[in-house]
PyMOL commands that place a pseudoatom at each C-alpha (Angstrom):
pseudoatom trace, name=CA, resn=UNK, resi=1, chain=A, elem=C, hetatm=0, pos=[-158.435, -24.501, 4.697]
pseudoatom trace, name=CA, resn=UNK, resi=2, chain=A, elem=C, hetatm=0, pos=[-158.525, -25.675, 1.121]
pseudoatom trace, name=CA, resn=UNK, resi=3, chain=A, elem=C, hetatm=0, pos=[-160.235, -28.691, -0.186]
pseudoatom trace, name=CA, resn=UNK, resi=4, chain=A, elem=C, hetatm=0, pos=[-158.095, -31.956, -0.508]
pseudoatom trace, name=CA, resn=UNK, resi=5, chain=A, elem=C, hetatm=0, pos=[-157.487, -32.569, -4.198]
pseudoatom trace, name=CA, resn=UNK, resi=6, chain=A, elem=C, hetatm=0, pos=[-159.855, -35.801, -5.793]
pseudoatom trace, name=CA, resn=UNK, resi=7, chain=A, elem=C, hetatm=0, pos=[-157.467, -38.205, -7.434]
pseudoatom trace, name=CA, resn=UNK, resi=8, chain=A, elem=C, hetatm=0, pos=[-159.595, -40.356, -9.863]
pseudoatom trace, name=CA, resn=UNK, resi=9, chain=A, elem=C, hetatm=0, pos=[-157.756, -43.537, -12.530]
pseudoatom trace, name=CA, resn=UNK, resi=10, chain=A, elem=C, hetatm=0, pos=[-157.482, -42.116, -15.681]
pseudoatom trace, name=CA, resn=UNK, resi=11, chain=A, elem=C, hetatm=0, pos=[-156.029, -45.117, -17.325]
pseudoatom trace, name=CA, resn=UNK, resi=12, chain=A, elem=C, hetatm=0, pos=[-155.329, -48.595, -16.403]
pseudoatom trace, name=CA, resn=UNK, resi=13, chain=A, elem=C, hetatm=0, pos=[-154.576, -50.864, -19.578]
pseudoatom trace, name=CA, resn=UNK, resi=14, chain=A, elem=C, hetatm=0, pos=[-152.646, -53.304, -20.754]
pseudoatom trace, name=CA, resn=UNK, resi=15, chain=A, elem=C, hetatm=0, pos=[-151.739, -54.471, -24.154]
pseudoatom trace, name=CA, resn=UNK, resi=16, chain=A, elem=C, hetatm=0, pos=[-150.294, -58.034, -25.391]
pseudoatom trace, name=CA, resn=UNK, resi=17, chain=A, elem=C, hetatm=0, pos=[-147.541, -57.750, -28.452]
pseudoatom trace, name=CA, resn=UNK, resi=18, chain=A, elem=C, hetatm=0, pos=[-148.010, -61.531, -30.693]
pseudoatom trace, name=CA, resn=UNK, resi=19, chain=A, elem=C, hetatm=0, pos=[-144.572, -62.591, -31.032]
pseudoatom trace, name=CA, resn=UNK, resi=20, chain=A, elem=C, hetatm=0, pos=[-144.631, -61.237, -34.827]
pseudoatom trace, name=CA, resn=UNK, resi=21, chain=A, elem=C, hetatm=0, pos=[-144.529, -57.892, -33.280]
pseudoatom trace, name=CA, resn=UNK, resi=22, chain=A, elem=C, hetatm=0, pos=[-141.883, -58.631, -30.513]
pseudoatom trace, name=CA, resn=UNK, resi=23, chain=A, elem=C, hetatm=0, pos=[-144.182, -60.304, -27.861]
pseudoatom trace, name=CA, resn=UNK, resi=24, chain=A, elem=C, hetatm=0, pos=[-144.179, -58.981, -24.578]
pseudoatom trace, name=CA, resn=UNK, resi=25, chain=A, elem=C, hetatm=0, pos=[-146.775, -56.613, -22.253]
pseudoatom trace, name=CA, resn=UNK, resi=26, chain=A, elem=C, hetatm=0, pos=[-146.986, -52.678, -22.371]
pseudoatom trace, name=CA, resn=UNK, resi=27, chain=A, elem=C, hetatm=0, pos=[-149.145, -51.501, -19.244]
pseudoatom trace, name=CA, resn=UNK, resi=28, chain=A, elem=C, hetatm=0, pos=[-150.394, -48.004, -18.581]
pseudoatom trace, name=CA, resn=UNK, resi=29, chain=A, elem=C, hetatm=0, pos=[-151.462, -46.718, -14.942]
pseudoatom trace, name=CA, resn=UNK, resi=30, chain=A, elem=C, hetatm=0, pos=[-152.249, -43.148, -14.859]
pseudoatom trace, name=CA, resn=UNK, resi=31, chain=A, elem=C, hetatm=0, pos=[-153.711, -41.028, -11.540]
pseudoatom trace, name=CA, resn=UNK, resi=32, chain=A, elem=C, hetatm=0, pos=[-155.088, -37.626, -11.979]
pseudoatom trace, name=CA, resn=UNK, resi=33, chain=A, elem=C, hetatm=0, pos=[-157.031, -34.646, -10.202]
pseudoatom trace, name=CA, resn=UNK, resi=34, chain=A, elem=C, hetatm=0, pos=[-158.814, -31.818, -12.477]
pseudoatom trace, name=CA, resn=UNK, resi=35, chain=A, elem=C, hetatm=0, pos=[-158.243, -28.265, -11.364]
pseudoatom trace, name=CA, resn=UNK, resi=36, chain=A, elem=C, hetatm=0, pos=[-160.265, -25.782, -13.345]
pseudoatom trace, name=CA, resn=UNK, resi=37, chain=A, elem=C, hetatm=0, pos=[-160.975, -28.055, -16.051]
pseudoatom trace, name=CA, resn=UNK, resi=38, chain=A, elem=C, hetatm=0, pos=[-157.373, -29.286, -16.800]
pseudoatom trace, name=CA, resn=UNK, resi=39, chain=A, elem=C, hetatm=0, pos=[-156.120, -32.895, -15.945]
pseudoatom trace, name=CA, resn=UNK, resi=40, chain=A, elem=C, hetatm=0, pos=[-153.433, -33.106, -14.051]
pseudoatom trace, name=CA, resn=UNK, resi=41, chain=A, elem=C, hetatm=0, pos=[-151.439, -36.429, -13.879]
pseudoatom trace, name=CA, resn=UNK, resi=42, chain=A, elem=C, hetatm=0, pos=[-150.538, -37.390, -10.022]
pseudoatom trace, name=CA, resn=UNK, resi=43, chain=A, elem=C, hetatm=0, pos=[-149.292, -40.680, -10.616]
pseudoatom trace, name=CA, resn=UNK, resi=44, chain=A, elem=C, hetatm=0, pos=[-148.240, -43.297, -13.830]
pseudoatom trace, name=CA, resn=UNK, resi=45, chain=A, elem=C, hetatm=0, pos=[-146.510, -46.105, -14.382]
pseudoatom trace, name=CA, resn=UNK, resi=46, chain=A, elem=C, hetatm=0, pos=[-145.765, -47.181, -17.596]
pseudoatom trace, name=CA, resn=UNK, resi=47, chain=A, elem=C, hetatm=0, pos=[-143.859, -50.706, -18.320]
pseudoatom trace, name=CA, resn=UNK, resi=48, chain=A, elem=C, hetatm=0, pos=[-142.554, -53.374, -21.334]
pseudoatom trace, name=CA, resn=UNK, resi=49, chain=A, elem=C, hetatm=0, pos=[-142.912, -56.255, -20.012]
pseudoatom trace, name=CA, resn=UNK, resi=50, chain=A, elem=C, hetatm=0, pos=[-141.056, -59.130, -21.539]
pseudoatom trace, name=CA, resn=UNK, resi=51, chain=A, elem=C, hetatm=0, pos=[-139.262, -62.155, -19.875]
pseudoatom trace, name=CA, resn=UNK, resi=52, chain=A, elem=C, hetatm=0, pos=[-137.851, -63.556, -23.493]
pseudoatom trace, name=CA, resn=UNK, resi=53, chain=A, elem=C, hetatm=0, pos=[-135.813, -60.429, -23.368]
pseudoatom trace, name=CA, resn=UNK, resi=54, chain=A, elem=C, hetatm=0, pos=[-135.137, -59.659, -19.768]
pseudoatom trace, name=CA, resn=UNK, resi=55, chain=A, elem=C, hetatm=0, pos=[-135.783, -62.098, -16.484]
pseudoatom trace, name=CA, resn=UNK, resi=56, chain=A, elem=C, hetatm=0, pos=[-134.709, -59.409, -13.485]
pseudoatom trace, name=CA, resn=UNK, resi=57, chain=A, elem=C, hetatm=0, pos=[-137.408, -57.105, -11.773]
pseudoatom trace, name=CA, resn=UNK, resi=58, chain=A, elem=C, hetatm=0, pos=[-140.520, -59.198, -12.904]
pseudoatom trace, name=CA, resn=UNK, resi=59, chain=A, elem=C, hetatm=0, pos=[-139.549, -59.216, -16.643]
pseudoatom trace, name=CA, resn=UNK, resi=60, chain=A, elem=C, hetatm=0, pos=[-139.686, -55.009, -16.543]
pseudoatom trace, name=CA, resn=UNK, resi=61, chain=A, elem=C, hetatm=0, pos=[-136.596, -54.280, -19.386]
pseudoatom trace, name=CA, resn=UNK, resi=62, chain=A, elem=C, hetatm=0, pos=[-138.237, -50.824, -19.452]
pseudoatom trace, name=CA, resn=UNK, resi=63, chain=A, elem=C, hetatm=0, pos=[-140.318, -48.464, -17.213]
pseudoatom trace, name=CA, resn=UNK, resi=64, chain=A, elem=C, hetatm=0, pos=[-141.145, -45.480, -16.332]
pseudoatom trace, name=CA, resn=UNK, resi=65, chain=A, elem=C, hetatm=0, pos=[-142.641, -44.048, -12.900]
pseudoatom trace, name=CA, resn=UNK, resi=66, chain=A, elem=C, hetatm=0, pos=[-142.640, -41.294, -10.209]
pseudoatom trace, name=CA, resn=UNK, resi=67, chain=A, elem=C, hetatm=0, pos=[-143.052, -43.449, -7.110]
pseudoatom trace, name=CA, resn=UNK, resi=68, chain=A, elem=C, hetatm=0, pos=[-141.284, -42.887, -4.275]
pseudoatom trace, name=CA, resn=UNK, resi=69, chain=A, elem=C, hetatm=0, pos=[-141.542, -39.594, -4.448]
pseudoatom trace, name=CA, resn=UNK, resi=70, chain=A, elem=C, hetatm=0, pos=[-139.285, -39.133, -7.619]
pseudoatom trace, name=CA, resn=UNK, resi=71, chain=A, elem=C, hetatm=0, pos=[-139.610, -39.949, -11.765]
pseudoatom trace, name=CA, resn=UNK, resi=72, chain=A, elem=C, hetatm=0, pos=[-137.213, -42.563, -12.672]
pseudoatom trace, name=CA, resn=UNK, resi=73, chain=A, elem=C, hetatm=0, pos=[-136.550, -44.685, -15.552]
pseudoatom trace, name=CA, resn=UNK, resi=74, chain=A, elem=C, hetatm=0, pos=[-136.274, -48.484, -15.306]
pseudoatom trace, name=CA, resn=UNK, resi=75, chain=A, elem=C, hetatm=0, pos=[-133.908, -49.897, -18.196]
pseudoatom trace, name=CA, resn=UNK, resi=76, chain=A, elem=C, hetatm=0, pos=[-132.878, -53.719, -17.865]
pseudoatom trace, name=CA, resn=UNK, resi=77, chain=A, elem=C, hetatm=0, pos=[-132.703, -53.713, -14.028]
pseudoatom trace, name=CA, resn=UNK, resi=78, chain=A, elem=C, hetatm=0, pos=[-130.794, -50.246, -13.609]
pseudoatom trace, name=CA, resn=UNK, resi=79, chain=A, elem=C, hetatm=0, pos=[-133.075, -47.262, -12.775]
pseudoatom trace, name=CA, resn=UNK, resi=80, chain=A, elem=C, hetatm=0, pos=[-132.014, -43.601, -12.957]
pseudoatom trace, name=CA, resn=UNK, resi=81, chain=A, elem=C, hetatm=0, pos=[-133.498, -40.135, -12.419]
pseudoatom trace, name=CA, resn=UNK, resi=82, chain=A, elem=C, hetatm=0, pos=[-135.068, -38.527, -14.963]
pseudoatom trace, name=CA, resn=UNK, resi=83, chain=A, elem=C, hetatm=0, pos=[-135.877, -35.176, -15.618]
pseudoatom trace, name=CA, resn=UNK, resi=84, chain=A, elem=C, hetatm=0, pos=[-139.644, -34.863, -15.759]
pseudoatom trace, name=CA, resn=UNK, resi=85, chain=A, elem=C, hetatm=0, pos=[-141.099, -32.134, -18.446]
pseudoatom trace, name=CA, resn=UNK, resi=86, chain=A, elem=C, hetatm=0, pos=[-144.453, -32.991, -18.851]
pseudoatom trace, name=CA, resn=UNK, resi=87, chain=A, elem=C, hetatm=0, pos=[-146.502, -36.845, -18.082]
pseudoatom trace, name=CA, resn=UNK, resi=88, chain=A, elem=C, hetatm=0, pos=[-146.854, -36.433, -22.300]
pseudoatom trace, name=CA, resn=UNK, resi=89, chain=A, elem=C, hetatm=0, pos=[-143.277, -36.365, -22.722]
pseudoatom trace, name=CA, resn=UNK, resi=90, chain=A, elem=C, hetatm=0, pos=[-142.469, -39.056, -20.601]
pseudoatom trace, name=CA, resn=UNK, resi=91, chain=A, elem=C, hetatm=0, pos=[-145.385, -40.816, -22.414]
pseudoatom trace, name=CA, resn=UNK, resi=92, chain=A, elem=C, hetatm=0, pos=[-143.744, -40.250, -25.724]
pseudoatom trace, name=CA, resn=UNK, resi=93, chain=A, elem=C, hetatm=0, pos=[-139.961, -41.302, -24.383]
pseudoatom trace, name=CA, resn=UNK, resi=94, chain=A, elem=C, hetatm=0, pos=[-141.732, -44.488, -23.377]
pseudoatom trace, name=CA, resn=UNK, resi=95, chain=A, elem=C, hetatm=0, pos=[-143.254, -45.197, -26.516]
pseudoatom trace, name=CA, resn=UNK, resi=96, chain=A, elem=C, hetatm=0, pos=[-140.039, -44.429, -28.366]
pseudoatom trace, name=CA, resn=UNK, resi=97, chain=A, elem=C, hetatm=0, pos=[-137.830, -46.642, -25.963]
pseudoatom trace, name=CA, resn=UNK, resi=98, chain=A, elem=C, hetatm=0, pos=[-139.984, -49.692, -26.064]
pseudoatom trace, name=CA, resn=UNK, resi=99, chain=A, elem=C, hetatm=0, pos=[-140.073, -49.713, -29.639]
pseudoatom trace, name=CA, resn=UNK, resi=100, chain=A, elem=C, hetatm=0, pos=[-136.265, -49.318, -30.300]
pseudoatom trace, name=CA, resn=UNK, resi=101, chain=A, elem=C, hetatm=0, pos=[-136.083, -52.180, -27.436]
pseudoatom trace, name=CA, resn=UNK, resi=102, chain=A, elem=C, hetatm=0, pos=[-138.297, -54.257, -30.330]
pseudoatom trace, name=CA, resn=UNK, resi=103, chain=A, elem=C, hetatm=0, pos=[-136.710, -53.488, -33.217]
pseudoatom trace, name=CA, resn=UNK, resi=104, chain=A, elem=C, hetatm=0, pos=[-132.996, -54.159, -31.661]
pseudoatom trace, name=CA, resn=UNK, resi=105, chain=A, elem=C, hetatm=0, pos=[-134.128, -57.864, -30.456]
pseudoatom trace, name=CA, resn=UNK, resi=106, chain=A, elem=C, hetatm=0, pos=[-135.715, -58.322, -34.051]
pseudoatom trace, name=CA, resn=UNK, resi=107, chain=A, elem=C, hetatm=0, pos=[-132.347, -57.733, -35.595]
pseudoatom trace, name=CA, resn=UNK, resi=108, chain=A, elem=C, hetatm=0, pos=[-133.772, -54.090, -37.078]
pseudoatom trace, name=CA, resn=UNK, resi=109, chain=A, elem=C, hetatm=0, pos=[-132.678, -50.519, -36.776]
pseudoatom trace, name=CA, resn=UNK, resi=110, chain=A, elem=C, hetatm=0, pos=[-135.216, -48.504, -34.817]
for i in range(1, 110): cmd.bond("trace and resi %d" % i, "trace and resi %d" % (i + 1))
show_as sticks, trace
zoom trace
């Protein structure tokens, strides 16, 4: 019988945007387990925050998780499957997302 796997926090943080910069909350949760010296993500949830721009689920006009046994996408109150490459890639899509979100409500091209 094989060892249950240790999942440990990786990274739990949470950022404020000034209003200059298109106000609003990012937050990072990230889960892992290390197998032979590699991290492997078990868990994240990654989220813009911002109720200027959207009021539904908690203020959440973007996300990105795998609860529920799935990764989904959270965009403005509609959530959709995603295909899931790597937690890095899904990491970068967020990135990208949130700050085309910004630069659209600032009246900028992203």
């Amino acid at each position: 019988m094989s060892k249950p796997v240790k999942e440990s926090l990786l990274e739990r943080e949470q950022f404020e945007l000034k209003s200059k910069s298109g106000g609003g909350l990012l937050s990072y949760e990230v889960w892992r387990y290390v197998e032979k010296g590699k991290t492997v993500v078990t868990r994240y949830n990654l989220a813009y925050v911002n109720h200027a721009i959207y009021r539904g689920d908690n203020g959440r006009g973007l996300g990105f998780d795998n609860a529920h046994g799935h990764h989904h996408r959270h965009y403005m109150g509609e959530i959709e499957a995603i295909e899931f490459v790597s937690y890095e890639a899904t990491q970068e899509r967020f990135q990208q997302e949130w700050l085309e979100i910004i630069n659209q409500t600032r009246g900028k091209k992203p």
